[in-house]
C-alpha positions in Angstrom: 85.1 55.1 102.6 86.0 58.9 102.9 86.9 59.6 106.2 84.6 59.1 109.1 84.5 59.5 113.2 86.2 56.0 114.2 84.9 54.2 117.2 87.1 51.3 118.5 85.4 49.5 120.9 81.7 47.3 121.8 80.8 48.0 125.0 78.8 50.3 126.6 81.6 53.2 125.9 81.3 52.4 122.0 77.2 52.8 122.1 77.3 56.0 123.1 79.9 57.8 121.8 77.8 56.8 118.4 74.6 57.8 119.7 76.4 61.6 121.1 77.8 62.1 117.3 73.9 61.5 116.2 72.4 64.1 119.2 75.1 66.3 118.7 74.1 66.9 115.4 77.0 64.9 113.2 75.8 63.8 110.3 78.9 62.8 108.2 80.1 58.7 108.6 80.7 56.7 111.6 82.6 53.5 112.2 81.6 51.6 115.2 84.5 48.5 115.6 83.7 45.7 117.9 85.5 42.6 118.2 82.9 40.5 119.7 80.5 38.8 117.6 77.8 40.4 119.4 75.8 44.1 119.2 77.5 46.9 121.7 76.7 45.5 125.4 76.7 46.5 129.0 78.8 45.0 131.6 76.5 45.1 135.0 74.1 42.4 134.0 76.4 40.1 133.6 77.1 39.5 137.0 73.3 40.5 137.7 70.6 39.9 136.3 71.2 38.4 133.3 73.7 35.6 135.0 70.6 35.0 137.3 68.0 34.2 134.3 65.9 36.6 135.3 66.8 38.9 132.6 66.9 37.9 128.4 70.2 38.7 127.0 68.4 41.3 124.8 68.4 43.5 128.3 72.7 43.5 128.1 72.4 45.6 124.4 73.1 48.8 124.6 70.8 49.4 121.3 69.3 47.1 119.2 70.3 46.3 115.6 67.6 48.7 113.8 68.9 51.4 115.8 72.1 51.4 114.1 71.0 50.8 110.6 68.1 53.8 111.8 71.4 55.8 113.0 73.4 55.5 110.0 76.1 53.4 111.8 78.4 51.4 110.1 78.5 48.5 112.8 81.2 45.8 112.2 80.6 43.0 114.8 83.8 40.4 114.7 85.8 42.7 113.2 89.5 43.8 115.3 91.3 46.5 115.1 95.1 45.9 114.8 97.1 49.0 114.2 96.3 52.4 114.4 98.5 54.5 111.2 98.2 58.1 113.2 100.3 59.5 109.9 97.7 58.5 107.5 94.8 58.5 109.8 93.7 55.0 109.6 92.7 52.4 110.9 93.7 48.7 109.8 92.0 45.5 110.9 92.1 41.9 111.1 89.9 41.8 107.9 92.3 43.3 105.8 90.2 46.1 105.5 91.3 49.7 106.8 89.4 52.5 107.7 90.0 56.6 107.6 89.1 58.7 110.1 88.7 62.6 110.9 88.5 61.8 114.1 89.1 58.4 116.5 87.8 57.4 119.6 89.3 54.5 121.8 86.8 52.4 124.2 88.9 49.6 124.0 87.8 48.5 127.7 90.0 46.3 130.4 90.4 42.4 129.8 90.0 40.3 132.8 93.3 39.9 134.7 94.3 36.1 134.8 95.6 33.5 137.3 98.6 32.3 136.5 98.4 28.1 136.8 94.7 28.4 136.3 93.8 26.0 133.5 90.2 26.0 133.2 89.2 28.4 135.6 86.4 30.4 134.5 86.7 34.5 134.3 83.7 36.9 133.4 83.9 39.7 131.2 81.9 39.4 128.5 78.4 37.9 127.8 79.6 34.5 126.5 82.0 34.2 130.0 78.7 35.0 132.0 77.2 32.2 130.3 79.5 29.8 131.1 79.1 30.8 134.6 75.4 30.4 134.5 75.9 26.7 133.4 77.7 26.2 136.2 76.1 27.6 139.4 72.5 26.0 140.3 71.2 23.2 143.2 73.9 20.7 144.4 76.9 22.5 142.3 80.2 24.4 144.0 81.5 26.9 142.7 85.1 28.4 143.9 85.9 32.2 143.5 88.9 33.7 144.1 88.9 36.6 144.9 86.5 39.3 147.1 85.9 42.0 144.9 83.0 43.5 143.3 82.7 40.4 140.9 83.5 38.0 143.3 80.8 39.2 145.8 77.7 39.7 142.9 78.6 36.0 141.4 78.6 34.6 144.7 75.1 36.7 145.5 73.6 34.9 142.7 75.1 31.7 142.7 73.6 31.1 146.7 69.9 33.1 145.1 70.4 30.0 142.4 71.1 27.2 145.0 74.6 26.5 144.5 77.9 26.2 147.0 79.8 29.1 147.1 83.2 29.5 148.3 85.2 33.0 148.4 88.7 33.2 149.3 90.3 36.4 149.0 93.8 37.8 150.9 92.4 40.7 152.4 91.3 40.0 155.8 88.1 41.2 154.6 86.4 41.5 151.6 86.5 44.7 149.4 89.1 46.1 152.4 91.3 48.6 150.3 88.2 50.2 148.6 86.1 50.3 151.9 88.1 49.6 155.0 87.6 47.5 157.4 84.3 48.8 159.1 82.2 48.6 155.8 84.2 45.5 154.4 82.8 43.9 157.4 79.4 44.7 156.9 79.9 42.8 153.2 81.5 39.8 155.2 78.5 39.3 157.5 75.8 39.6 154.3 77.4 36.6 152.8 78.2 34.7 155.7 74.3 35.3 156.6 73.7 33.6 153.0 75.8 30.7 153.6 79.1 31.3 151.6 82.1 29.9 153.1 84.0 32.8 153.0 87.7 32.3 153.5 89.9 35.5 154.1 93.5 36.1 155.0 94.5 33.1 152.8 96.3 33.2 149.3 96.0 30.1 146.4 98.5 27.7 146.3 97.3 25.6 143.1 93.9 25.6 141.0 93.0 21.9 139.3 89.8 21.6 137.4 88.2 20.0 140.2 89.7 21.8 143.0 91.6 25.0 144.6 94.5 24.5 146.8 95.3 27.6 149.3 98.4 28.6 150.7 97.5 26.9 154.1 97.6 24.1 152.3 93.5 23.2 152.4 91.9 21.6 149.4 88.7 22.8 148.8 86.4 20.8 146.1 84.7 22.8 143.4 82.8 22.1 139.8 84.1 24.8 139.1 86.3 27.9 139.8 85.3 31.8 139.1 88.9 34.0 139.1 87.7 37.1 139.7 91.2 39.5 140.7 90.6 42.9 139.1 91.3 43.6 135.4 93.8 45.6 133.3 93.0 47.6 130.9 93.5 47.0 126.9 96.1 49.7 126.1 98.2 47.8 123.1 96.5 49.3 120.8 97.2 53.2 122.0 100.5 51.9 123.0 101.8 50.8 120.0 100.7 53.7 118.3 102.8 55.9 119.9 100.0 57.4 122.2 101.3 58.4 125.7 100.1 55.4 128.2 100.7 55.0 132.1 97.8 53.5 133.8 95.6 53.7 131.0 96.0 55.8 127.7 96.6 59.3 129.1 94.2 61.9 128.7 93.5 65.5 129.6 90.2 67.1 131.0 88.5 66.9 128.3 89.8 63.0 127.4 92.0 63.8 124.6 95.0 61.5 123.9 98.7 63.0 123.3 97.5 63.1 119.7 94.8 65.8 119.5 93.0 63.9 116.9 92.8 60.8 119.3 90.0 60.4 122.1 90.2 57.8 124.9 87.1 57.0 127.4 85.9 54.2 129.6 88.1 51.7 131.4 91.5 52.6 129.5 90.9 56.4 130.2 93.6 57.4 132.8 91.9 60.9 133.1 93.6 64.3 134.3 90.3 65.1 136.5 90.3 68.9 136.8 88.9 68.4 140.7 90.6 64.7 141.7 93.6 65.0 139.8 94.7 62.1 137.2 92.6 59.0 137.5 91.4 55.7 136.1 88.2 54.3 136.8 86.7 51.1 136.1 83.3 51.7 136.3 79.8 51.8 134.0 79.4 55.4 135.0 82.8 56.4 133.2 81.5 54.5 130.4 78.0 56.0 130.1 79.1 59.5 130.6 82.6 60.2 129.3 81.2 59.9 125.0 79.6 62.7 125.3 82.1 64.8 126.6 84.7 63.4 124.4 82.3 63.4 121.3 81.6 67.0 121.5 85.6 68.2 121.6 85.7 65.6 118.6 83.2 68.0 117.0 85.4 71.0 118.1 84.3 71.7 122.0 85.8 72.6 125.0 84.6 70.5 127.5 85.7 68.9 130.4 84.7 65.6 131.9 84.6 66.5 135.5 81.6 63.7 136.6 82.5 62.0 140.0 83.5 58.4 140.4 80.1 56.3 141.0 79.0 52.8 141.1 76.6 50.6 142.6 76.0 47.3 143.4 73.0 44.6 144.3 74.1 41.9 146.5 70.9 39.7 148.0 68.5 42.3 149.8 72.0 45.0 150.0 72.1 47.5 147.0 74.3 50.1 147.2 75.7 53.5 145.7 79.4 54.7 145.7 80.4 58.6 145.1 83.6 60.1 144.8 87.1 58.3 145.6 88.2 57.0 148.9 91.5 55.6 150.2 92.2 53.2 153.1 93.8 55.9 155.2 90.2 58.2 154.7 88.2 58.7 158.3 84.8 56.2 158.1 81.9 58.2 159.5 78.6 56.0 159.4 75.2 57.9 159.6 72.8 54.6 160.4 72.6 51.3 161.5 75.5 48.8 159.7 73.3 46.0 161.4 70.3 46.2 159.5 72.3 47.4 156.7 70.4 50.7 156.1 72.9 53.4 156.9 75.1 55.8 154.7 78.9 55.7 154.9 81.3 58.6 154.1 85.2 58.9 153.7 86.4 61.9 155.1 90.1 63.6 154.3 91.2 66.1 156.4 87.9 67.0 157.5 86.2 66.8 154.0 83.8 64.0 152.7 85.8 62.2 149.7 83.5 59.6 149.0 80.3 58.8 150.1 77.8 55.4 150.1 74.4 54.5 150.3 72.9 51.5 151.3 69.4 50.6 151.1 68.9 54.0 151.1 67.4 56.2 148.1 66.9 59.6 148.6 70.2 60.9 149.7 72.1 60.3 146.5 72.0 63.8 145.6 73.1 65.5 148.9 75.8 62.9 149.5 77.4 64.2 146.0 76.8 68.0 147.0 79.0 67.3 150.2 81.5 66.0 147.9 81.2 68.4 145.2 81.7 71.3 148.0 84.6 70.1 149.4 84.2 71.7 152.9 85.0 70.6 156.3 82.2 69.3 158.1 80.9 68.7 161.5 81.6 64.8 162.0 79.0 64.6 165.0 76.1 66.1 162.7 77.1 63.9 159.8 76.6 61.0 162.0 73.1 62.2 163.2 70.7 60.8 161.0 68.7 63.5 162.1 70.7 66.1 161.0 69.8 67.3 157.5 73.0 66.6 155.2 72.5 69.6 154.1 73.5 71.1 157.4 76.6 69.5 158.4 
């Protein structure tokens, strides 16, 4: 094949970096690589909807498979790449095949970060993992996860909506405690304590068996199975072996080129010089839905900049939730709201100034909580506690 915009990577990232070359008018060859035997998929229903049942696997896909044959995509499910030949431009992979390219962009996405001693322990990171998981959770099952993050907390959500025992342990004295604090880690605590997981902070794990966890206090706690669920890292080898500058992430500059200028990084490996937060990785969809077309059009021979903020969400029994900007434990919590009923907003203040900001239960502040960000002005603390205060007038 003459040479061709390279895509390395089947996730979300992958997906739309191929549909931005088609919108942005490319009409020359693309090469979309995915290791997985499976079409380009999202990540959020697989801990969601899709590991409840309640959506068809179908719903995960990105695109379908006509789209790509519609698209003119040269889709190679199963397929790895292995080594990256900057001199030459190519690609080689585990087919013995190789593959030219004008330009190459890396969505190579994070791998689940494992638990050392925990043989047959069950991880979630791609759609096969979240059916496993789905096997295991229902009526008169336990299920043990360690770990309080973002996984932990929407597994155990739907493993209590499906009937099962759910255990969390997780260090912290409270869950998600270093992304939210203390105040707003509580308010996650008491949600699934009110659902009946026996949540178990401030302890470590000694020892996971098939049939059981052992914590550092030395309790044995019996499970069907166990769910390790302690952040991820993300899948830099590639990049790094290729002589591609790599810290946290593959290093990239506003406008998410590599140290090679004919090299493009997005997604989870992107460690992103921010041109308003300053260098950055983030593991979230956003990154992920948004970053392609940025990097797509400088591919094509733009000048843009990728200068989105930090955002996720989340859907934890009758709680769902949006995140803005980037906090840090030391940040001022102001809560506009009542933490109780869990309909409130949150916000993360720095000297003064609203870093982050979340939304819970709540739907039509989105917008104004990211223009407080976006401005990044001292406000009046009392007023942004008032819910009735206009945001717009703090």
């Amino acid at each position: 094949m003459s040479d061709a915009q390279v895509i390395i990577g089947g996730g979300l990232a992958g997906a739309k970096a191929a549909e931005a070359l088609r919108e942005q008018g490319y009409d020359g060859a693309i090469v979309l690589i995915a290791s997985e035997q499976h079409l380009p998929y999202e990540r959020p229903p697989l801990s969601k909807g899709y590991l409840a049942g309640s959506d068809e696997r179908a719903s995960a896909f990105t695109f379908d498979a006509e789209w790509y044959l519609s698209h003119d995509v040269d889709l190679r499910v199963g397929v790895r790449a292995e080594r990256i030949d900057r001199d030459a431009h190519q690609v080689h992979l585990d087919d013995g095949s190789s593959v030219s390219y004008t330009k190459l962009l890396l969505a190579t996405g994070s791998a689940s970060r494992h638990l050392d001693g925990a043989e047959g322990a069950l991880y979630l990171r791609t759609i096969d993992e979240s059916e496993q998981i789905r096997d295991a959770i229902g009526e008169g099952r336990h299920l043990v996860i360690v770990g309080g993050g973002w996984i932990g907390l929407e597994v155990a959500a739907t493993a209590r909506q499906a009937g099962t025992d759910v255990t969390v342990i997780e260090p912290q004295s409270r869950p998600l405690e270093k992304i939210l604090g203390s105040r707003i880690g509580d308010v996650f605590a008491d949600l699934h304590r009110e659902h009946g997981v026996d949540l178990r902070l401030g302890v470590g794990v000694d020892a996971v068996a098939p049939r059981s966890v052992t914590t550092d206090d030395g309790d044995q706690i019996p499970a069907d199975s166990v769910l390790v669920g302690i952040g991820a890292v993300p899948n830099v080898e590639l990049a790094r072996d290729a002589g591609l500058e790599v810290s946290n992430g593959v290093d990239v500059d506003a406008g998410l080129r590599t140290s090679d200028p004919d090299v493009y990084a997005v997604g989870d490996i992107a460690n992103h010089d921010h041109p308003k937060l300053g260098r950055l990785r983030v593991e979230h969809w956003a990154n992920a839905q948004n970053q392609p077309a940025v990097a797509v059009a400088n591919m094509l021979g733009g000048s843009q900049v990728y200068d989105r903020l930090p955002y996720f969400f989340s859907d934890q029994y009758d709680l769902g939730m949006e995140y803005r900007g980037l906090a840090s434990e030391e940040n001022e919590v102001v809560v506009r709201g009542d933490t109780a009923t869990r309909d409130f907003l949150a916000f993360w203040l720095d000297d003064g100034a609203v870093v982050a900001g979340m939304n819970v239960n709540i739907w039509d502040q989105g917008d104004a909580v990211a223009d407080l960000i976006a401005s990044g002005r001292r406000v009046d603390v009392d007023k942004l506690a008032d819910p009735n205060v206009p945001l717009e007038s703090v």
